[in-house]
N, C-alpha and C positions, 0 to 999 in steps of 0.2 A: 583439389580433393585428395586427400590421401587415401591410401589401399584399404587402411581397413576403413572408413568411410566408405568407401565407393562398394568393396563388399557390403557390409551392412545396408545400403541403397538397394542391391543386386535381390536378397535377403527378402528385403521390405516388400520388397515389388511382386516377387513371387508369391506373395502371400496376398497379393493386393492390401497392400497397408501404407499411405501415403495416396489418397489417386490423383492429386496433384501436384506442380512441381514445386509450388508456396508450400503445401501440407506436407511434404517428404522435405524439405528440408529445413521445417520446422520439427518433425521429430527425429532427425538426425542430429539434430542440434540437442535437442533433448536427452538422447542418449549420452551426450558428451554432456551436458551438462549430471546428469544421473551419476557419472564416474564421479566426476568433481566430487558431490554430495558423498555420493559412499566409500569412495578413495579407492574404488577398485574396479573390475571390468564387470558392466552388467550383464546378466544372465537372458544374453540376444534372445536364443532360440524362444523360451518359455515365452518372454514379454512381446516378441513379435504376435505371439499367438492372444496372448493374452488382449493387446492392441485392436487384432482384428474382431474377437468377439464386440471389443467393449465400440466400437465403430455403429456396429448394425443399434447399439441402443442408448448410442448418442452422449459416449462417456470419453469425455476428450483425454488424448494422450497426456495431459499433465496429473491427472489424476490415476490412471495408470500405472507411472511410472512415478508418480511422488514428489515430482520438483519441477521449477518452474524458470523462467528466464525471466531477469525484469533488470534492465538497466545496465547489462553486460553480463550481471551476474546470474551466477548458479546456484536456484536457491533451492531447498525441501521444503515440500509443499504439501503436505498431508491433507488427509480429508477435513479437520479444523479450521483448516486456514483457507482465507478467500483466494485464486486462482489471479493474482496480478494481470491489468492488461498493458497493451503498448500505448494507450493513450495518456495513464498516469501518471507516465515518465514525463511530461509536456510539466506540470505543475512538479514534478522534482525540481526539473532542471530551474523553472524557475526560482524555489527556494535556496537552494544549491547559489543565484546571482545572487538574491538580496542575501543570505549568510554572507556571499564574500565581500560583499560591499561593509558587511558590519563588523569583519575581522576586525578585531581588538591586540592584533599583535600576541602577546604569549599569552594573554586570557582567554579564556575559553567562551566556548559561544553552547549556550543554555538551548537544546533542543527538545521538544517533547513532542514523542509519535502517538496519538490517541488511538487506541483500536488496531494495532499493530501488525497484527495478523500471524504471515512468516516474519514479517518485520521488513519487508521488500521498499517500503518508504524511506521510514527511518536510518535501516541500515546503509542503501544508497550514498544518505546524506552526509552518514557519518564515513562513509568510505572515501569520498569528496571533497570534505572539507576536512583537513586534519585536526582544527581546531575546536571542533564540536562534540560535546555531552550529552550524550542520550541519553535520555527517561523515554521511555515506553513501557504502556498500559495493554493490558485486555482482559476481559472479563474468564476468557475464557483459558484457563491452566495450560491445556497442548500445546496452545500458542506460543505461550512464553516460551516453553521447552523448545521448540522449535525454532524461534527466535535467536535462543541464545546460544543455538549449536551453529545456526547461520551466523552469528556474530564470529564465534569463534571460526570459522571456516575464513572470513574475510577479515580476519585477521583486528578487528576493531573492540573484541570482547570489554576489554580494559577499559574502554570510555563506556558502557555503555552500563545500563540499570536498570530491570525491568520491574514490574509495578504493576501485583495483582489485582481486578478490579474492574469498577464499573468509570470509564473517563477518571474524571479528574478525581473522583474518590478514596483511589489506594493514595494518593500524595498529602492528603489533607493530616494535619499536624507532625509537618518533616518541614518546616519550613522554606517551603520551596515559594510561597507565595510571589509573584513582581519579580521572577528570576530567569523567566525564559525567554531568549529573544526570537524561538519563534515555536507557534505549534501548528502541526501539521496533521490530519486525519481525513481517513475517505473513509466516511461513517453510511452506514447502511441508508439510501434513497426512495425504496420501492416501497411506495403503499402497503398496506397489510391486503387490501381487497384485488391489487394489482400484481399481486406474485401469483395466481394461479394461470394470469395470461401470459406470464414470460413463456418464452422460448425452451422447448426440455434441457435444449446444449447447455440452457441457466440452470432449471429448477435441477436437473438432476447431477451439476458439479458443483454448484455453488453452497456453501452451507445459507441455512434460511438467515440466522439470524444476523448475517454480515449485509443482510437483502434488506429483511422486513426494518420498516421505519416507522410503524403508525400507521392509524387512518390518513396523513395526507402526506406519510412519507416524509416529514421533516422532525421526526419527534430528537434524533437525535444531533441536528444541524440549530435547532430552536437552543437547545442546550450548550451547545457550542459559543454559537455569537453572545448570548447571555452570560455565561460563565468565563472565559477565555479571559478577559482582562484580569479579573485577579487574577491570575496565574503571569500574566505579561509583562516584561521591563518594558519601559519607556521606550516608545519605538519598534519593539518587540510586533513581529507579525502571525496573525491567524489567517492559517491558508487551509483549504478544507473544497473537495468533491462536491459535484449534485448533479444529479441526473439531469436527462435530456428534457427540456423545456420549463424545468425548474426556477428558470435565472428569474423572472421577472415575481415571480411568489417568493423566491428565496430573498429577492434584495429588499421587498419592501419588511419582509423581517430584520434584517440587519440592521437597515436604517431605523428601528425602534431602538437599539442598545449603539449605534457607530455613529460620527459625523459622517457626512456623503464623500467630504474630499478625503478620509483616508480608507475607501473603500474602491478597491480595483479589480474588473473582473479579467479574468483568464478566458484562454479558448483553446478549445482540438478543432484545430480544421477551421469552421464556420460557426461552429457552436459555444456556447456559453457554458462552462461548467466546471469551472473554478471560481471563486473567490477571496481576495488576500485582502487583511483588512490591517491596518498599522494602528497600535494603541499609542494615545497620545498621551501623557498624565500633565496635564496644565497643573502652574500653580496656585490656580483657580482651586482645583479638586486636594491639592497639598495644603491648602492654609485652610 
């Protein structure tokens, strides 16, 4: 631990801000990640206080302080954009294999992050794999801007192209159609009548509408598996989120638009809650 770390811990404590020793060096880490983002030294004294207020009413340090950790990096994370967790790096890393397996040498590999957020997916991917071209989408403006100062921070701006809109919307007559070998989104899961029983540590940092899904929570995964191939090269994969006990509702939608044998599901831990589905385009569907 370096000095000024270990001060800053010293700091923390005294104010009772960390009361664990997972939660303090989860926002130790944050602060360092905070400099990265703003390229300078942040303003301890204020934010330590700021920290403890927001504690008693259930306001997690990342919103707080504005930026988040997801996959090594240091992202900004504003109140727009969904709060990444540790679990969603499990389906990065997985994309991240099947890209490398589809390395094409000096061609480029067609990426598209749906709903992008601070772009903590996509960006990853592209940081990962040298070879890959981001498209990313989000309905919602801040994001993009937020996105694309994260790009620029990690250094990938130049591949990368963001895309105002609702999904696959902003790309429609850019001929992008049968181009991408894979898309990746963690699209909103939570019921509409089910976001009043989350937990506050959700309702009150999470934005709603990266949450709300509909009456049965798949309105925008329904849209997904249905649409996704035209967008897909041959072999090209759609990997995409769902909440906790989704899988068995989620898959028998799949199986209406996917064959079974190119659909594979993912897991955190014990649970089901990815899905990667591979487009086939038979010469069946060509002639």
């Amino acid at each position: 631990m370096t000095d000024r770390r270990k001060k800053l811990e010293e700091k923390l404590a005294e104010e009772d801000v960390g009361a664990g020793k997972t939660d303090m060096e989860h926002i130790l880490d944050l602060f360092e990640a905070l400099e990265t983002v703003k390229g300078e030294p942040p303003e301890e004294e204020r934010l330590i206080l700021d920290l403890k207020r927001a504690a008693s009413g259930n306001i997690r340090p990342e919103r707080v302080l504005g930026c988040a950790l997801f996959f090594g990096h240091a992202l900004e994370c504003p109140l727009e954009t969904l709060i990444p967790t540790n679990d969603t790096e499990e389906m990065v890393r997985r994309s991240i294999e099947l890209l490398s397996r589809r390395s094409r040498g000096s061609a480029p590999l067609n990426v598209l992050d749906l709903g992008t957020g601070c772009g903590n997916i996509g960006l990853s991917i592209a940081s990962s794999v040298k070879d890959v071209i981001l498209h990313a989408t989000d309905i919602v403006t801040e994001a993009l801007d937020v996105t694309r100062r994260n790009a620029e921070r990690l250094g990938v701006s130049e591949r990368v192209f963001l895309h105002h809109g609702d999904l696959f919307e902003p790309l429609e007559g850019k001929g992008l159609e049968g181009s991408f070998d894979m898309i990746i989104c963690n699209p909103p899961y939570i019921p509409t009548n089910s976001i009043y029983r989350l937990p506050d540590i959700v309702k009150r940092n999470q934005p709603r509408e990266a949450l709300d899904a509909g009456p049965y929570g798949i309105d925008i995964i329904r849209r997904l598996v249905k649409e996704a191939p035209v967008w897909l090269s041959d072999g090209g994969h759609l990997i995409f989120e769902i909440g906790k006990g989704q899988g068995k509702f989620v898959r028998r939608l799949i199986d209406r638009y996917w064959a079974p044998e190119t659909v594979r599901e993912g897991f955190y831990g014990n649970d089901l809650r990815f899905f990667e589905c591979m487009n086939v385009i038979s010469e069946e569907k060509d002639h």
